[in-house]
C-alpha positions in Angstrom: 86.9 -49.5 -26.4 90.5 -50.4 -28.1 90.1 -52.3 -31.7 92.7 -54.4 -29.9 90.5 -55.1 -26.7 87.8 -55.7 -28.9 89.7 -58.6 -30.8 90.8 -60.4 -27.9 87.3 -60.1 -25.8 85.7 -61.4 -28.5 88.0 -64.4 -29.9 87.8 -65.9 -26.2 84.2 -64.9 -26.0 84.3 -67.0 -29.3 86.4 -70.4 -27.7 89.5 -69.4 -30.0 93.2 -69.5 -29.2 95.2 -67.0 -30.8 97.0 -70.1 -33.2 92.9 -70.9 -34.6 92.4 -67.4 -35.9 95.7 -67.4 -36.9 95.2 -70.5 -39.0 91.2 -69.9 -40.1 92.7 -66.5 -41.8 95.6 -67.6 -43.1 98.3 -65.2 -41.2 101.0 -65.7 -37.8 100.0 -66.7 -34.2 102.1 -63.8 -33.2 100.7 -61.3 -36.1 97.6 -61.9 -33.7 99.1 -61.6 -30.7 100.6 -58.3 -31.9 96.6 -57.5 -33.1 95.6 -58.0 -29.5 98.2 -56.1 -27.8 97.8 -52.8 -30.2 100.7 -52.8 -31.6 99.7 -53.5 -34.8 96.7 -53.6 -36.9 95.0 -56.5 -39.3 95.4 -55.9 -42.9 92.0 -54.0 -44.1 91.5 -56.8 -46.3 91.2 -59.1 -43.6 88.5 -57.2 -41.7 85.4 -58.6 -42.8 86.5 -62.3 -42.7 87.6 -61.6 -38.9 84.5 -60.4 -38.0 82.1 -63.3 -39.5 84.8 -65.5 -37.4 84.7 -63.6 -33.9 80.6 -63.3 -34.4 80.2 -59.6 -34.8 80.0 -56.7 -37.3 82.6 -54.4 -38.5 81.3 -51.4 -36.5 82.1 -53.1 -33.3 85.2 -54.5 -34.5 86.5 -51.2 -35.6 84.9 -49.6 -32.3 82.9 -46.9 -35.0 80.4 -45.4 -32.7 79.1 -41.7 -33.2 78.4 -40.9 -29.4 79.0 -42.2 -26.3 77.1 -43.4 -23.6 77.0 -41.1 -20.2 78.8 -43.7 -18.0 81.4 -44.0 -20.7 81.3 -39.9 -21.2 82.2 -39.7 -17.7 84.9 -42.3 -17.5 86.7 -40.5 -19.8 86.8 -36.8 -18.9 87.9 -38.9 -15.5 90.8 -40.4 -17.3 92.1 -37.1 -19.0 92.0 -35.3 -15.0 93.9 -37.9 -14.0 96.3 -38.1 -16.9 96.3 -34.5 -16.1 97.4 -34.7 -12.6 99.7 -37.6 -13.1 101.9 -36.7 -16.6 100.7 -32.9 -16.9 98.3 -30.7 -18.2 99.5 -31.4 -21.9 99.3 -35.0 -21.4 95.5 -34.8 -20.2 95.0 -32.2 -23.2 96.6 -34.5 -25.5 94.5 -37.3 -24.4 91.0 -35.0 -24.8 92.0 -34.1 -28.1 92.5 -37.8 -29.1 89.4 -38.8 -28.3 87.5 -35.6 -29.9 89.0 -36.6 -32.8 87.6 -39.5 -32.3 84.2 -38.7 -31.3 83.7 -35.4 -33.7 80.0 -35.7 -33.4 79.3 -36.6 -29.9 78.7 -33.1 -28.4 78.0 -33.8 -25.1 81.7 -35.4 -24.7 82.8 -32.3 -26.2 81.2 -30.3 -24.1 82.4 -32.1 -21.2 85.9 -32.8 -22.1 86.5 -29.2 -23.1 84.8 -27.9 -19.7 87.0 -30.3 -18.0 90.3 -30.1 -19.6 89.6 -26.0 -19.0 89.3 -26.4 -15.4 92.3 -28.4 -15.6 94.0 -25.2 -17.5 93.5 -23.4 -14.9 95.1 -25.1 -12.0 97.7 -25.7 -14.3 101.3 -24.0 -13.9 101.5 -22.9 -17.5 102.4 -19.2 -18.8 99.9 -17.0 -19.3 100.9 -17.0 -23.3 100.8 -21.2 -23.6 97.7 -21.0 -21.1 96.1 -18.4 -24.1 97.0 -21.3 -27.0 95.3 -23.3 -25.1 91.9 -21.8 -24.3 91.8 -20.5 -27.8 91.3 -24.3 -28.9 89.7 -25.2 -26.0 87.0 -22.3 -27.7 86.9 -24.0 -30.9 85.7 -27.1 -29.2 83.0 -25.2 -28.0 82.3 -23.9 -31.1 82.3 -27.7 -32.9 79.3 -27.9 -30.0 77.4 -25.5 -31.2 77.7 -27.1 -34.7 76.9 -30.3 -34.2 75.0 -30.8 -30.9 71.1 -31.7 -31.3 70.2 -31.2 -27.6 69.6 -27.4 -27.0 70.5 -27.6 -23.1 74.3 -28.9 -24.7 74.3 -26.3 -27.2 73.3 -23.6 -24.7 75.9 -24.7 -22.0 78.6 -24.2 -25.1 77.3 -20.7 -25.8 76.9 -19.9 -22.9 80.7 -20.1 -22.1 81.8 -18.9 -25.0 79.5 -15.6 -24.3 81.5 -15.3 -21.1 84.6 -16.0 -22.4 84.3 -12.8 -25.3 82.5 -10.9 -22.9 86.4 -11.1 -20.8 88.3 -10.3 -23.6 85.7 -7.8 -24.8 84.6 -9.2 -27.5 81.5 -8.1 -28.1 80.2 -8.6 -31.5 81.4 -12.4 -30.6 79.4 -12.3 -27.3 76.0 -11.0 -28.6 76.3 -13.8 -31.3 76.6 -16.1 -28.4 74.0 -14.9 -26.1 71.5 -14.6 -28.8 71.3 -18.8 -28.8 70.6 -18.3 -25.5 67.5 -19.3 -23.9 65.5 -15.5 -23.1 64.7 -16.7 -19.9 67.6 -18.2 -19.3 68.9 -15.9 -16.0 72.1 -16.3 -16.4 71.5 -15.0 -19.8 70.8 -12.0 -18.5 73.7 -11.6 -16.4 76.0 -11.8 -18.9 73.6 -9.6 -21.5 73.7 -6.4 -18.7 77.4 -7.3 -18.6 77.7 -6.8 -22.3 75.4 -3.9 -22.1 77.2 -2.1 -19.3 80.5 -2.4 -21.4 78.7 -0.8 -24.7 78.0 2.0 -22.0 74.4 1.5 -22.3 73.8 1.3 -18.6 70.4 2.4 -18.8 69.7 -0.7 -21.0 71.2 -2.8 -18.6 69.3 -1.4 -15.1 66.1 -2.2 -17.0 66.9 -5.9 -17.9 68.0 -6.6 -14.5 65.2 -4.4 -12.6 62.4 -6.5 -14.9 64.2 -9.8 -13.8 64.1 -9.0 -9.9 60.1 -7.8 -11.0 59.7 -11.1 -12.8 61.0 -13.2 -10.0 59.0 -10.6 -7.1 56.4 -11.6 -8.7 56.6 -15.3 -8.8 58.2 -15.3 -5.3 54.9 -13.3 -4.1 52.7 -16.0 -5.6 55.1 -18.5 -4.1 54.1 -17.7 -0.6 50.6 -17.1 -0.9 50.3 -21.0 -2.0 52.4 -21.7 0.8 50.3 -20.0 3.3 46.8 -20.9 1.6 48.1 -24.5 2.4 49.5 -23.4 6.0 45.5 -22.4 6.3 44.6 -26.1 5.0 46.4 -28.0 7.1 45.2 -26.1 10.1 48.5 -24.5 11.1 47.2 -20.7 11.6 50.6 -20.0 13.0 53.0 -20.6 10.0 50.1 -19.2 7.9 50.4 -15.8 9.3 53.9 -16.1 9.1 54.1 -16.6 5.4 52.0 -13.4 5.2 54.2 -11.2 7.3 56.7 -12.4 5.4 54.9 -11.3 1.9 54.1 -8.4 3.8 57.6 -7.4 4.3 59.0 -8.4 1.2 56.7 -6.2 -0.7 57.4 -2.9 1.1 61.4 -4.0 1.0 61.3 -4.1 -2.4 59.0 -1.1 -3.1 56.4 -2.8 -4.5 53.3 -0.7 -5.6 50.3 0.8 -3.9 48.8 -2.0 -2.2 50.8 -5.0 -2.7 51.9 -5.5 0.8 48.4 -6.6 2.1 47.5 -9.1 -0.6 48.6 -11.7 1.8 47.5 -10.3 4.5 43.8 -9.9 3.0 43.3 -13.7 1.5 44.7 -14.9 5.0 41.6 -12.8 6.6 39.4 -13.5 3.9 40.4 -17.6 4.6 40.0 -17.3 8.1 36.4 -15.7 8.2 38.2 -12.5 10.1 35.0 -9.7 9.2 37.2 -7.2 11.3 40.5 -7.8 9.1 39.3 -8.5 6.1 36.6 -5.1 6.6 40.0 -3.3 7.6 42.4 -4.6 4.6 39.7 -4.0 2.3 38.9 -0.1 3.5 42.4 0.1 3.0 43.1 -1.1 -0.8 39.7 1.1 -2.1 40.8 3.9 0.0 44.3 3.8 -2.0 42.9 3.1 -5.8 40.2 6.0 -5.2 42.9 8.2 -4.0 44.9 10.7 -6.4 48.2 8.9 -7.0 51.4 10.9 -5.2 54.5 11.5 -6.1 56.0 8.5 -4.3 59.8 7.9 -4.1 61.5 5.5 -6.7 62.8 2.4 -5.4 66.4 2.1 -5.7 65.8 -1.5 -7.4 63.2 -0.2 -9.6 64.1 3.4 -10.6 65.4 2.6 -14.2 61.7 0.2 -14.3 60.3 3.9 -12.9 62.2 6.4 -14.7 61.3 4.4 -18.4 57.3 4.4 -17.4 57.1 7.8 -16.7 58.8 8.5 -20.1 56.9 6.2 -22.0 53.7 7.7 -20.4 54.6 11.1 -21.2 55.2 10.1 -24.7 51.5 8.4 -25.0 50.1 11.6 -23.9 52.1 13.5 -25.9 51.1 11.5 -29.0 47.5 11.0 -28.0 47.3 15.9 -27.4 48.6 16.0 -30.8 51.1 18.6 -30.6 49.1 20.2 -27.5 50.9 20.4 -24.0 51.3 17.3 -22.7 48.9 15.9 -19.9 50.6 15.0 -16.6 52.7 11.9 -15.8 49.9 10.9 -13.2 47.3 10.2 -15.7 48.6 6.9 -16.9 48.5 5.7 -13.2 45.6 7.5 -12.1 43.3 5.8 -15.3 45.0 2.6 -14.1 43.8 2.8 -10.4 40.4 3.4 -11.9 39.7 0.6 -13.8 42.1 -1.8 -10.6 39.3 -0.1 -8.4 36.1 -0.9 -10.8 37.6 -4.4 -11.3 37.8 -5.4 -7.5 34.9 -3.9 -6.4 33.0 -6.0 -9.3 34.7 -9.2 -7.8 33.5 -8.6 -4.5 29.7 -7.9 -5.6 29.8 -11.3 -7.5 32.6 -13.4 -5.8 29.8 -16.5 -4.0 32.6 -18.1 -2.4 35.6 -15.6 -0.9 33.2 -12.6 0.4 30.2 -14.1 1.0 30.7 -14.1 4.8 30.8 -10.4 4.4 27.6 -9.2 2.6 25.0 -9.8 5.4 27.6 -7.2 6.8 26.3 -3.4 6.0 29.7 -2.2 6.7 31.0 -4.2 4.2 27.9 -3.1 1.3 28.6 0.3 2.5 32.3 0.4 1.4 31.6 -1.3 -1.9 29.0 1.5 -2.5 31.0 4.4 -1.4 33.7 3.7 -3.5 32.5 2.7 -6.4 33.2 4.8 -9.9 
């Protein structure tokens, strides 16, 4: 708020006319008038004295505040769009950068009012060259951000934009320092990291960071819907609960998910409905494929950077672990790995009291576990 609306919201807040302050400090009705209509100021001397008259402290009188409250935050970057929109784009710049230099700590005005009078930029009719003054200090506010902001999510959104911005104008020293304030997993992080990546021509680098984010996010996604369809089960709706799995189901085999992964689902809903014939048929399955020598399987086209790096690193393990000797085949890795997956599940199904007990006064089901187990 104005130092002038302050003065006169406060002397009538007080019971004064202009003519008692005038008198209690010694100066001109109209030298307050003047004070209250901004277009001059009290002497500096004077300062304290009005302040002990109109009740309040200098801070307040002088409007010193280091931040700004949300409301008011967004009241302003209101103000400069619309200055914007009415006087021009370097009327609503000129207003932003007023008020940054009056706020020089609050960061999350800065933020906001940079953000704002950059969208404003570019609906703006301006050159390209005055356009490129502009961002360049519009970047600069991002940067006072970054110096000064305590809240990480502020500091990241200002980082963040900056990244984006250097990453356009290829700037990539300038970028990485940006991204690297980043949140890791932060995904649009990683968007902009295989963007920087792909332009350093290190494409392989950048398959791999976004092939482990859609593995990440399969993952969590797959775990997603078997909650979903363990409640489906609870609330009694079989329907919606076999659903979900078909729809795990699919998913898994769409995105080329390993071995078997696509009848997780399917098994748990079995295993939750008491089915001896499905869960018997799902299980027969999964032992069947971990006692199985693993094939040569195609790569999936979302995974085959994921793919092409583990069959490296594997080869490189054996390599190490032959000691100069030919290496052992890439298969051994994945074939130890199906081992101990298949010693593991058949242990949880000798002692699981609770998820396969329905099956052991089966002999089918005793027969599997002893037939495949290593």
């Amino acid at each position: 708020m104005p130092m002038n609306v302050v003065l006169k919201e406060k002397r009538k807040a007080a019971g004064l006319t202009q003519e008692q302050v005038a008198k209690r400090l010694g100066v001109t009705a109209p030298a307050v008038n003047k004070w209250e209509k901004g277009s001059t100021y009290p002497d500096v001397t004077l300062l304290p004295a009005l302040a002990r008259l109109l009740g309040t402290d200098l801070n307040t009188l002088m409007c010193f505040e280091r931040t700004l409250s949300e409301e008011e935050i967004n009241s302003l970057c209101n103000e400069i769009v619309e200055t914007a929109q009415k006087e021009g784009f370097e009327s609503g710049y000129a207003l932003a950068e007023r008020k940054i230099q009056e706020y020089p700590a609050c960061a999350e005005f800065i933020h906001m009012a940079a953000m704002t009078v950059q969208g404003t930029l570019l609906f703006s009719e301006l050159d390209k060259e005055k356009k490129n003054v502009y961002e360049k200090n519009i970047s600069l506010w991002y940067e006072q951000v970054i110096e000064c902001a305590e809240d990480s999510r502020i500091k990241s959104g200002a980082a963040y934009m900056l990244a984006a911005k250097y990453l356009n104008e290829k700037e990539l020293e300038k970028a990485q320092r940006m991204l690297d304030l980043l949140p890791g997993e932060l995904p649009d992080k990683r968007v902009l990291q295989a963007r920087l990546l792909e332009q350093q021509g290190n494409t392989e680098e950048a398959g791999l960071l976004l092939e482990r984010w859609i593995q990440e996010d399969l993952a969590e996604l797959q775990q997603a819907l078997m909650k979903l369809m363990c409640i489906a089960v609870e609330e009694g709706d079989t329907k919606r609960a076999e659903k979900i799995s078909h729809i795990g189901e699919r998913t898994a085999k769409l995105y080329g998910m390993w071995g078997y992964s696509p009848l997780i689902l399917p098994l748990e809903l079995a295993l939750r409905k008491r089915d001896k014939e499905k869960s018997l048929e799902y299980i027969e399955q999964i032992l069947s494929m971990l006692s199985s020598a693993p094939e040569e399987k195609e790569s999936s086209p979302l995974l085959a950077h994921v793919d092409a790096y583990a069959k490296r690193k594997a080869k490189e393990k054996e390599q190490d672990k032959s000691d100069g000797k030919p290496a052992q085949a890439p298969q051994t890795a994945e074939k130890e790995y199906r081992r101990k997956a298949l010693s593991t599940l058949i242990e949880a199904m000798r002692s699981d009291s609770d998820e396969y007990e329905f099956l052991k006064d089966d002999g089918r089901f005793m027969t599997l576990l002893e037939k495949y187990s290593v």
